[in-house]
N, C-alpha and C positions, 0 to 999 in steps of 0.2 A: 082822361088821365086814369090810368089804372091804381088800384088801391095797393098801400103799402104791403108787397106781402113777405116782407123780412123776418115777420112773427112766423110766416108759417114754415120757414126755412130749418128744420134744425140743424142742429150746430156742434160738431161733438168736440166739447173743450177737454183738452189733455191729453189725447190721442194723436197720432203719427205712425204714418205709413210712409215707407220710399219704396216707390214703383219705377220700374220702368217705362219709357215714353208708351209703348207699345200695351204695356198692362195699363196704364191711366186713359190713352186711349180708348180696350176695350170697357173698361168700367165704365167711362161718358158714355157713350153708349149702352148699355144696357140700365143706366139709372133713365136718358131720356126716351130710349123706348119703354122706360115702363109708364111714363108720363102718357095722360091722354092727349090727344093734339090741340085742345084745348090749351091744355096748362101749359105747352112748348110756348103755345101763340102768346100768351099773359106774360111768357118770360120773355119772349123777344121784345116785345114791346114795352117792357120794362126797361130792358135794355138801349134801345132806341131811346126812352126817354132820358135812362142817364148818363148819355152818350154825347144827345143835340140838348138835350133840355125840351122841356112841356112847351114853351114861347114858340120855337121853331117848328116845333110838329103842328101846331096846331094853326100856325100859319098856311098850309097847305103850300101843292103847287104851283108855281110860278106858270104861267100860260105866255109864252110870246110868241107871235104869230111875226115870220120875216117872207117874205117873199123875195124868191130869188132874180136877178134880172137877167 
């Protein structure tokens, strides 16, 4: 399970911006490429977990073996 990293998120209260689709767009982008691919990896899988939940992930894959006739 990855560590809560909500503290390290900051958060700017009281601010407002309206962007176009297209300018919110490119800003996603240039905030995550400045991320290392590291920290992308920590944020998917953050996401993954509050998505399925930690019970489900950690359950792994289902293996069934069928053979066709």
């Amino acid at each position: 399970m990855i560590a809560d990293e909500a503290s390290d998120a900051p958060v700017a209260r009281g601010s407002l911006r309206v962007l176009t689709f297209e300018q919110a767009e490119q800003e996603d982008r240039v905030f995550w490429h400045s991320k290392s691919p590291v920290e992308r990896l920590r944020h998917q899988e953050r996401l993954r977990e509050m998505n399925y939940g930690v019970e489900i992930l950690d359950q792994g894959l289902q293996r069934v073996l069928a053979v066709p006739e």
